[in-house]
C-alpha positions in Angstrom: 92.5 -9.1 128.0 95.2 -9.9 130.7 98.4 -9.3 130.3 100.9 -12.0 130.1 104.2 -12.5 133.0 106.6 -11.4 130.6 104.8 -8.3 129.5 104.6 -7.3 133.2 107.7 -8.6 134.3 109.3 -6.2 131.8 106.9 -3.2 132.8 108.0 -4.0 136.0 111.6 -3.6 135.5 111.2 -0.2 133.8 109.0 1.0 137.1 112.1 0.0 139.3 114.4 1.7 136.8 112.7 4.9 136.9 112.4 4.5 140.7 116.0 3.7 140.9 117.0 6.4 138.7 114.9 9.0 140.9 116.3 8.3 144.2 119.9 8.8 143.0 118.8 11.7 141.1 117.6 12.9 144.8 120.3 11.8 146.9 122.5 13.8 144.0 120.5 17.0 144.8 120.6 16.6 148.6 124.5 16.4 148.3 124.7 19.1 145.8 122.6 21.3 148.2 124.6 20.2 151.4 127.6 20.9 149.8 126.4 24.9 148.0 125.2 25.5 152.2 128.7 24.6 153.6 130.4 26.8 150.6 127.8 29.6 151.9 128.5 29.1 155.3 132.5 29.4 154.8 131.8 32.3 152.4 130.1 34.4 154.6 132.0 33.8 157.2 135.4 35.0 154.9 133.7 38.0 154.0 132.7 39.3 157.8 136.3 38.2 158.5 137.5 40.7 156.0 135.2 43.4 156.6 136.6 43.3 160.5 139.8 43.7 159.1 139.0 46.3 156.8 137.4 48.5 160.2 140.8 47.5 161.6 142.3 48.6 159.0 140.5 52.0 158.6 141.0 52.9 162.4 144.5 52.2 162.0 144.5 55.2 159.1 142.9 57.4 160.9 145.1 57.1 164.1 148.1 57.2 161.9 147.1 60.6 160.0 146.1 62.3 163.2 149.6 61.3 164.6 151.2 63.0 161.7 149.3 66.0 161.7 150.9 66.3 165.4 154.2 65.9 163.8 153.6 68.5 161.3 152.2 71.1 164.1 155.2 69.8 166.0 157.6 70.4 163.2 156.5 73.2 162.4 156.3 75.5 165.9 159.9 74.3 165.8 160.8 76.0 163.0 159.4 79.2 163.3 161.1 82.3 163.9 160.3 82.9 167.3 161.9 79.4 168.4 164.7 79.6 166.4 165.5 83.4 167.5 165.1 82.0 171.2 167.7 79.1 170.3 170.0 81.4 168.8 169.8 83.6 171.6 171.0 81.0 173.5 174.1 80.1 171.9 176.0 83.3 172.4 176.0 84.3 169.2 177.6 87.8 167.8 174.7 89.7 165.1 176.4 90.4 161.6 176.1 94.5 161.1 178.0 94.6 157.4 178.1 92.0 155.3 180.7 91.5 152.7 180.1 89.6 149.4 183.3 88.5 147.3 183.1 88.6 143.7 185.2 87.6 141.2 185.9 89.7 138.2 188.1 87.7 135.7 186.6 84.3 135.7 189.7 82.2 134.8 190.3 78.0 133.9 192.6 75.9 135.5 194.5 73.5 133.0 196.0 70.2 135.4 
């Protein structure tokens, strides 16, 4: 039995439609996957970015905490009692040998 020209003509026309419909299903993918490797690409690249920074970042800390660690050493060799008795000596100073406290006995209000 042989088919007759419209039969085909219309199988035909659902061949090319499924056809049709695969290649722009594929050229859909391709762009979809072209477009997730540049987002990849970009995303990787933002997070080395930020992990150089972070190093950066972490040195920076480190430098700054040593530098006040100095500062405290520094701060405190000036206050200690050998320094400050050498400074003193050096400003002529008289030593006290009684000292006198005031104290008052009454304790009275002033009305103004």
């Amino acid at each position: 039995m042989k088919k007759n020209s419209f039969v085909r003509d219309k199988e035909d026309k659902k061949n090319k439609n499924k056809i049709f419909k695969l290649k722009y299903f594929n050229q859909c993918l391709f762009v979809l996957a072209a477009i997730l490797s540049v987002y990849y690409v970009i995303a990787t690249n933002d997070l080395s970015i930020k992990g150089f920074k972070l190093n950066e970042l972490k040195k920076n800390i480190n430098e700054l905490s040593r530098e006040n660690e100095n500062f405290k050493l520094q701060t405190m060799s000036m206050e200690s009692y050998n320094n400050l008795n050498e400074r003193v000596a050096g400003l002529n100073m008289v030593a006290v040998d009684e000292i006198v406290y005031i104290s008052a006995k009454d304790q009275v209000v002033v009305k103004k």
